[in-house]
N, C-alpha and C positions, 0 to 999 in steps of 0.2 A: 523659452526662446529669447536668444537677447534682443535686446529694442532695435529699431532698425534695420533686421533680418527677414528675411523674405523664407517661407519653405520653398524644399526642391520641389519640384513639377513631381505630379503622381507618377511613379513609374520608376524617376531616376535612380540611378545607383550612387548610394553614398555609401561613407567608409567613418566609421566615428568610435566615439566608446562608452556602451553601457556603465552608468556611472552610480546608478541608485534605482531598485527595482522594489516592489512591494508583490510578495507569494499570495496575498490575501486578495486582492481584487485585478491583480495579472497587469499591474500597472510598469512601466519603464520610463527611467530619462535619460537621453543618448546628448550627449555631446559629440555631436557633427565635427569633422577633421575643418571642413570648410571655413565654419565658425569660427574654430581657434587660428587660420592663418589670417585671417583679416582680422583678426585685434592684435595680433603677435607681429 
């Protein structure tokens, strides 16, 4: 998560992109759309 970032509330629907996944322990890391228009 980048510094300064807040997660969404449980529940919400977010839209982002699987970006690095691990088949051995079912791990994922999404980059959230949200996150890239507030640094862009």
């Amino acid at each position: 998560m980048p510094p300064g970032k807040e997660l969404p509330a449980l529940g919400a629907l977010v839209s982002g992109e699987v970006y690095w996944h691990d088949d051995r322990n079912h791990q994922v890391r999404v980059r959230l759309d949200e996150w890239q228009q507030a640094d862009g």
